[in-house]
N, C-alpha and C positions, 0 to 999 in steps of 0.2 A: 557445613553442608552435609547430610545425610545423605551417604551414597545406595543407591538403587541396587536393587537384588539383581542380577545378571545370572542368563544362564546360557549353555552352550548349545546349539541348535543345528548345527551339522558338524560333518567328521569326513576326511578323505584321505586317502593314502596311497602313492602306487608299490608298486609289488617291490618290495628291498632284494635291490642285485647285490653280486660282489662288484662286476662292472655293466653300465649300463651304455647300450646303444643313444642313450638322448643325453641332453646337453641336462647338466640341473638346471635350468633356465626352463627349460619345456618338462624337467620331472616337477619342479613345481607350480608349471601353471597345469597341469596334469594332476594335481593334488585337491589345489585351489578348485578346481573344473568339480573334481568330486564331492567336497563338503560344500559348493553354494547348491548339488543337485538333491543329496543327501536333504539339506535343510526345507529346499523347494523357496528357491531364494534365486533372483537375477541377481545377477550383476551389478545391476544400478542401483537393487538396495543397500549394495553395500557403502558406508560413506565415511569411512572409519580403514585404517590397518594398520597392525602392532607385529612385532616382531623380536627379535635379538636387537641388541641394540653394534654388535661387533660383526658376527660372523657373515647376516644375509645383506647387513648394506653394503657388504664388499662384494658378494660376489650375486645375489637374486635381488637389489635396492627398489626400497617398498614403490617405490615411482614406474620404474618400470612394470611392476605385477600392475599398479593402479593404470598405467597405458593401456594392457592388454586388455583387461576386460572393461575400458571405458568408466572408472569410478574413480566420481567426483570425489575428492574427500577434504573434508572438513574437520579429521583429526587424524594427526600422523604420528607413529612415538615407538621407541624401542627401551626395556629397561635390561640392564645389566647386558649378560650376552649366553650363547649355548642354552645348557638345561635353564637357570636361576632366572634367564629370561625372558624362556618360553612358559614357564609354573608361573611367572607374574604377568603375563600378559592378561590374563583378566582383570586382571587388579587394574592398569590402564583403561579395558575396554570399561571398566565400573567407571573410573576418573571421566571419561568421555561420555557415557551414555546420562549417567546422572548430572553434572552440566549444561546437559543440552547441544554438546556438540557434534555427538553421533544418536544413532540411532541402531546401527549394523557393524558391529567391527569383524574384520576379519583378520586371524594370526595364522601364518605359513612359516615353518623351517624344512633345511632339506642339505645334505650336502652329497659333494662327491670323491668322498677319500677314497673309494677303493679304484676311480679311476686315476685320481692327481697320482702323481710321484712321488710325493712327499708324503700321500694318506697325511694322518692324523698326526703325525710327528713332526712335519712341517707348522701345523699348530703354535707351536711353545717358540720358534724361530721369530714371534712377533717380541721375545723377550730377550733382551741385551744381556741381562745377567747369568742366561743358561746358555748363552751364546758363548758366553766369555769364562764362566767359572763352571760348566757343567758337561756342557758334551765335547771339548774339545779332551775330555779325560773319560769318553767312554760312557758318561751316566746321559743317556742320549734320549730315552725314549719310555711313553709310559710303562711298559712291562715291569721296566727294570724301579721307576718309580715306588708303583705298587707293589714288587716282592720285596721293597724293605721295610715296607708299611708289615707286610705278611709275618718277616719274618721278626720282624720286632713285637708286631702281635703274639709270635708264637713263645718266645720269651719270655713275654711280661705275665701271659694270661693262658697257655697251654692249649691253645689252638693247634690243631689236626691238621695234617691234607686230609683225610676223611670229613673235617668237617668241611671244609672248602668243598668238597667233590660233593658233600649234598645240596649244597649251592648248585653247581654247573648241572648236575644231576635231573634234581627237580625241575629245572626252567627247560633243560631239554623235553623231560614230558611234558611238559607244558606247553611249549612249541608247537610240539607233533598235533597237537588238538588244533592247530591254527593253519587254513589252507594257504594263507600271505607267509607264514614264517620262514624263514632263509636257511637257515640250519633246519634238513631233513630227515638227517640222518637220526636213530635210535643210538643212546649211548646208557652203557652199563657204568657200574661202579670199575668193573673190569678194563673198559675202554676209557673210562677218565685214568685211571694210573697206567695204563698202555701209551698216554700221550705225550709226546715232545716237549721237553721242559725248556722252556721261553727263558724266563730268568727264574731260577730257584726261589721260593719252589711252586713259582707259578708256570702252569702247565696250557697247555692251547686253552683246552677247555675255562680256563679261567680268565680269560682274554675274550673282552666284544670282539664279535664279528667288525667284517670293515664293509662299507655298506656305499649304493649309490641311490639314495630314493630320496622322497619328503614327503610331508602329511601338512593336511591345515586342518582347522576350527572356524566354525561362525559361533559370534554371540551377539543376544539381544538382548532387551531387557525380560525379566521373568514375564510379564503381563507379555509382552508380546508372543513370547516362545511360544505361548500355548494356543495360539492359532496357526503354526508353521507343522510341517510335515512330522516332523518326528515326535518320540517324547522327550522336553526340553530333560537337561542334567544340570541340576542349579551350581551356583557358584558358592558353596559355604563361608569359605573363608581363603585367602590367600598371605602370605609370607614371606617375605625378604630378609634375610639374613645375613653380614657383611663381619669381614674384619680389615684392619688397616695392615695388612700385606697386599702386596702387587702380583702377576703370573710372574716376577723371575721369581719369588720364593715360594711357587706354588706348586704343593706336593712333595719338597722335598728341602727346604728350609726353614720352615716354622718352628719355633722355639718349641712346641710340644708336638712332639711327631703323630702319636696317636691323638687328633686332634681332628674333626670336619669340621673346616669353619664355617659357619653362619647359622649352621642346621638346628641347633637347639632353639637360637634365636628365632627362626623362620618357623619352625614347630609351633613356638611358644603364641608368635602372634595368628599364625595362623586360626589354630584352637581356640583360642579366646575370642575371635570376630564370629568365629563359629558359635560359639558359646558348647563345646563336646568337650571330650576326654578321649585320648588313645583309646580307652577301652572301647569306645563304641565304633570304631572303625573296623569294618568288614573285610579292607582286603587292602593292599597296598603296592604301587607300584615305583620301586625305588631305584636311583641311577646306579646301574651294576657294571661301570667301564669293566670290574674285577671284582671277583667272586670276594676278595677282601673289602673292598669299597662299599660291597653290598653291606657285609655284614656288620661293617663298624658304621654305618647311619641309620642299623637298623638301631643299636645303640644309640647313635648321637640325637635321634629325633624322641628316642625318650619310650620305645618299647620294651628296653630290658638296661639294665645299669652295663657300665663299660665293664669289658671283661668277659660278661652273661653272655653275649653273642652265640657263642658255640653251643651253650645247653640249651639256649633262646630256644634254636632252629632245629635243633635233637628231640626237646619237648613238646613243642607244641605243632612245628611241624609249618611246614611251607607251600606243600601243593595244595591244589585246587581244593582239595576237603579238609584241608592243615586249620590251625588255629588261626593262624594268619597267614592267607593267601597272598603268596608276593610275586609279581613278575606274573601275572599269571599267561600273556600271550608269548614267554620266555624270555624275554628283555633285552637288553642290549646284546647277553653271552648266546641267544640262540634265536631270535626274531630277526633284529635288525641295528644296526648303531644309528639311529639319527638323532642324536644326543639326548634324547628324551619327550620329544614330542611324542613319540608312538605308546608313550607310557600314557600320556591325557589323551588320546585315542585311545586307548586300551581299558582306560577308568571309566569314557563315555559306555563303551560297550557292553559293559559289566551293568553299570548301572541302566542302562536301556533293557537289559534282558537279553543281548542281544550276542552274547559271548560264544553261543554254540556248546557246543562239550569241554569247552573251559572256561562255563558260568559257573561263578558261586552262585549257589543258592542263598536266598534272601537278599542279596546285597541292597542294603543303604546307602551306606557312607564308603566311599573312598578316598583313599590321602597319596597323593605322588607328591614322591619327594627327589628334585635334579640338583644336582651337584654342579658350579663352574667355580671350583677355589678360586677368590677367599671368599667367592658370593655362594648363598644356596638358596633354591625357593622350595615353597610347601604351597598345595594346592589341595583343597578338600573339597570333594565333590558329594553331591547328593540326588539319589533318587526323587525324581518328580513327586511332589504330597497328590496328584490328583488323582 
């Protein structure tokens, strides 16, 4: 079967708190509400919804959003879960539309760590083995995670907290160009090593925000898009990427520690359905739980060899007029945490034109790359040809 060109047709998002007055149940029909109005799309034409396949049927389950606004649906489906599931949600809406079993898909995530108790660290608690061999000794929570990722980085390959801080740095200015971004505040090179060190030698600043919002997408097929309200953003290619580990060895058991698993894989096929090369992608928006996570997928998806990371981002540069524009609405360390959905929000709007003072110029092609160990997705997006 030759699957149909798909593109994405609306975009919604509410405003990323730390803690929110609404339930995530009403932040994401509040999302949903905003990409069917964005696209100029009811309700009823949607006939289709995708999601995570872990996080939202436990706590936003696609039945209920399909209650609320009255749509009938005729394909229902979640791949993977977090970021890996939200970057493959098109790849669904394509399996659905080209079938003939949808017509209109809609994908929504959203959570509410920063109101639960547990936030995000409650997470990993769905895993027996970090239950049992891991925090009852203290090694409890992502920070501590990723500063051994850092600091074995900094051993193997001579990585900086200077290079780290032009990570948190840059996404900060990038932020401030954004009127939704969550993180306000202006921060110097001054004020990133001014900050409170989390776990050595990761510092706030290197640490996502903790966040209560959500965002959705609409997609249809490319032939249809182009009689819907906006300018469609096609679907170039999409990417799934696995390896045969579980979450209790995820992030901190893996036989090769400096390792992101599935990323190369997910890169690889993505690129090729596309038929491009890294080179020709304009700007990228990549899962930065930690200003180290950033940097080793910017390696793992195959923009600079393992190692390169630090002179990657020295060279060629990362803000909005950088060689390679990443994070450009600030990303998880200075936007918002909703695992990654705000990054294909953030890809739609670049490519629409429609980024403000943190457009690139010229943009094409964009590539988001979400992280959920041991799975990863890649999503290449593209500027409408009309």
């Amino acid at each position: 079967m030759s699957l149909e060109p798909v593109a994405i047709v609306g975009i919604g998002e509410t405003r990323p708190v730390r803690r929110s007055e609404k339930s995530l149940r009403g932040l994401v029909i509040e999302a949903v509400q905003a990409a069917l109005a964005d696209a100029g799309l009811k309700p009823t034409d949607v006939d289709a919804i995708v999601t995570d396949g872990l996080v939202m049927p436990n706590t936003v389950p696609r039945d209920f959003v399909a209650a609320q606004f009255g749509i009938d649906r005729r394909f229902d489906g979640g791949l993977s879960y977090t970021g890996a599931g939200i970057a493959n949600a098109p790849k669904l809406a394509q399996f659905a539309i080209s079938s003939g079993q949808a017509d209109v898909v809609l994908c929504y995530f959203g959570v509410d760590w920063g109101t639960r108790a547990s936030g995000p660290y409650g997470f990993h608690d769905l895993y027996e083995g970090k239950g049992t061999f891991e925090k009852p000794y203290g090694f409890s929570a992502q920070p501590s995670y990723f500063a051994l990722w850092a600091t074995r980085y900094m051993h193997e390959y001579g990585l900086t907290e200077q290079d780290l801080a032009t990570i948190a740095v840059t996404q900060r200015q990038n932020a401030l160009l954004r009127e939704l971004a969550q993180a306000k505040s202006p921060m110097s090179y001054d004020d990133y090593f001014a900050a409170r060190v989390v776990s050595s030698p990761l510092r706030v600043p290197d640490c996502c925000l903790i966040t209560d919002g959500a965002a959705a997408f609409v997609m249809t097929s490319r032939e249809r898009a182009r009689d819907l309200r906006q300018p469609p953003v096609q679907v170039l290619g999409v990417g799934f990427g696995s390896e045969p580990i579980s979450g209790d060895d995820g992030f901190t058991q893996p036989g090769g520690m400096m390792h992101i698993t599935g990323a190369k894989a997910a890169a690889d096929r993505a690129l090729g359905e596309a038929g491009i090369g890294l080179a020709d992608v304009n700007f990228a928006e990549i899962y930065d739980c930690f200003t180290i996570s950033c940097l080793m997928q910017l390696e793992a998806i195959g923009f600079c060899e393992r190692g390169e990371g630090p002179a990657f981002i020295r060279e060629i540069g990362l803000g909005i007029g950088g060689g390679l524009p990443v994070n450009t609405h600030g990303g998880l360390l200075s936007h918002s945490y909703l695992l990654g959905i705000e990054h294909i929000i953030e890809g739609v709007r670049q490519l629409r034109g429609q980024a403000g003072d943190a457009q690139v110029s010229d943009a094409e092609i964009g590539l988001v790359g979400l992280l959920s160990n041991p799975d990863y997705g890649v999503l290449l997006l593209g500027r409408d040809a009309r």
